[in-house]
C-alpha positions in Angstrom: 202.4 99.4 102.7 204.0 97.2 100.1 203.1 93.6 100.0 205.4 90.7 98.4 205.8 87.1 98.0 208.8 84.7 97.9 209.3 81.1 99.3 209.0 81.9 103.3 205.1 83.4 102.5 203.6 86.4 102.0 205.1 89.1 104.0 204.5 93.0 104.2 206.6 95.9 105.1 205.7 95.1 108.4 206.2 91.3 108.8 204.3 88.3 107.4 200.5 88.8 106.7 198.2 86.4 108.1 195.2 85.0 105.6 192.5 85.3 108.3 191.7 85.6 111.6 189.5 86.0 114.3 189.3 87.1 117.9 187.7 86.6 121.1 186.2 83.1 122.5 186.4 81.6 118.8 189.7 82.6 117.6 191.5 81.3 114.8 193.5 81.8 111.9 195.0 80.7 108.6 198.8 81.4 107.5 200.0 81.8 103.9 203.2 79.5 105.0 204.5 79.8 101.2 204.7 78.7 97.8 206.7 75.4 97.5 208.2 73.7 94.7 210.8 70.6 94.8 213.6 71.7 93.0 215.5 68.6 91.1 213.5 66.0 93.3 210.4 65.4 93.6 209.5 65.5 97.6 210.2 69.0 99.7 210.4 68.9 103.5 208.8 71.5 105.0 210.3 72.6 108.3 207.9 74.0 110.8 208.4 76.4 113.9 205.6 73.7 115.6 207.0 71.7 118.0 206.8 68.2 118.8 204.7 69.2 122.5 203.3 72.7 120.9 199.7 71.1 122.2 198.2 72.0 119.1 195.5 70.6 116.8 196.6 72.0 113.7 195.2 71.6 109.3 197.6 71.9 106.9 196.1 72.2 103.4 198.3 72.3 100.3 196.7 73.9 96.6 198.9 73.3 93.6 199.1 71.8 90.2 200.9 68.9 88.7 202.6 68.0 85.4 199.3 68.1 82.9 197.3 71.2 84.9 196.2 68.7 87.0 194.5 70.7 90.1 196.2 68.5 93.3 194.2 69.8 96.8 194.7 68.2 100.1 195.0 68.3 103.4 195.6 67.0 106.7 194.7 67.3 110.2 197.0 66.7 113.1 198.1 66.8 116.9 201.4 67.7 118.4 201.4 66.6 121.7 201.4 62.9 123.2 204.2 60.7 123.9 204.2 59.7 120.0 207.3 59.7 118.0 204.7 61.1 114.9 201.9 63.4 115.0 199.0 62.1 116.6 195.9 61.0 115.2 196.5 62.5 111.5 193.9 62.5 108.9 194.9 63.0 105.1 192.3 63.9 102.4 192.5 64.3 99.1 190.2 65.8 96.8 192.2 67.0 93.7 192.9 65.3 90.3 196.0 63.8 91.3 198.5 62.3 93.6 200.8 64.5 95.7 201.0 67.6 97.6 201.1 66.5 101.4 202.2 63.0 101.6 204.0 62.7 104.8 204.9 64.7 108.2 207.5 63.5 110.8 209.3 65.5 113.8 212.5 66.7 113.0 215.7 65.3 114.9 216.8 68.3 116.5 216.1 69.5 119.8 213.4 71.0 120.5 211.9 68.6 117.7 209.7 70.6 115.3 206.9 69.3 113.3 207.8 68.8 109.2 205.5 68.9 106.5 206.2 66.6 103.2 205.3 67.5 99.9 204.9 65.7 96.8 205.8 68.1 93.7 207.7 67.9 90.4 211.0 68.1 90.8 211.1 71.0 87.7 208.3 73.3 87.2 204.7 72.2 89.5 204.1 73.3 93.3 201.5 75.0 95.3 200.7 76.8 98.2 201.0 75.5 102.0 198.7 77.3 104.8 198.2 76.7 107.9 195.1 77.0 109.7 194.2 76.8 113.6 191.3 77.9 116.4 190.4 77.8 119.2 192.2 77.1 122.3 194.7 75.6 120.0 195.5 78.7 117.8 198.9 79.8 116.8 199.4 82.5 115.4 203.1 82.5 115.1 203.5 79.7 113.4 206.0 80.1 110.2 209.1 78.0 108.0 212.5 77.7 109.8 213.8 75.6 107.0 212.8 74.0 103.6 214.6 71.4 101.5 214.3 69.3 98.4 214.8 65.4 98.6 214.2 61.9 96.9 212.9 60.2 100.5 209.4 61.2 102.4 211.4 61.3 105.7 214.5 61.5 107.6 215.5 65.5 105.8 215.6 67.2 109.4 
């Protein structure tokens, strides 16, 4: 079996390979969603197959670098359900040396709307890894990237 990376994650010969998971009344899982990099600007939208009533409680966590090898590690913790025109009840933590990586996350216009990741990167050479991590009665397993694109705003891409 070969195993490769490139900017949708990191896939097999057989499809993408989930990080880790488990089975049974604790299930759960944690999904390699990609490496990311802004290319010419410095904010990339990040364009989940989550949607907007997916009834999920989902972490993101993002583990990159910055101008200067500064280590940037964060991560937030979201719902997609509720009436809410934005993820319910987010919580953002940062523990790395800098600014950036996950700054923002919207629904996307479209319909169904699907959830949308921001992240803060250089707009040259910096970026990090996105995964995706879920349990219990709220896991999801399928979860991947429809769409990914560079910007200047923290909103309104999708």
């Amino acid at each position: 079996m070969a195993v490769y990376l490139n900017r949708e994650g990191v896939y097999s010969t057989t499809g993408k390979l989930v990080e880790a998971y488990t089975v049974g009344s604790h299930a759960g899982n944690r999904v390699n969603l990609g490496f990311f990099g802004a290319v010419g600007q410095n904010y990339i939208h990040v364009k989940t197959s989550q949607p907007h009533q997916g009834h999920k409680m989902l972490k993101f966590e993002y583990n990159g670098y910055t101008y200067s090898s500064l280590n940037v590690h964060n991560s937030v913790t979201l719902y997609t359900y509720g009436p809410n025109s934005t993820p319910y009840q987010p919580s953002l933590v940062n523990w790395g040396e800098a600014t950036g990586g996950i700054v923002n996350y919207y629904y996307s216009s479209d319909s169904p709307d699907y959830l949308v990741i921001v992240l803060q990167t250089s707009g040259s050479y910096t970026g990090g890894f996105l995964y995706c991590q879920s349990g219990r009665s709220h896991s999801d397993f399928s979860i991947d990237v429809l769409a990914y694109a560079s910007s200047a705003n923290t909103s309104g891409v999708y």
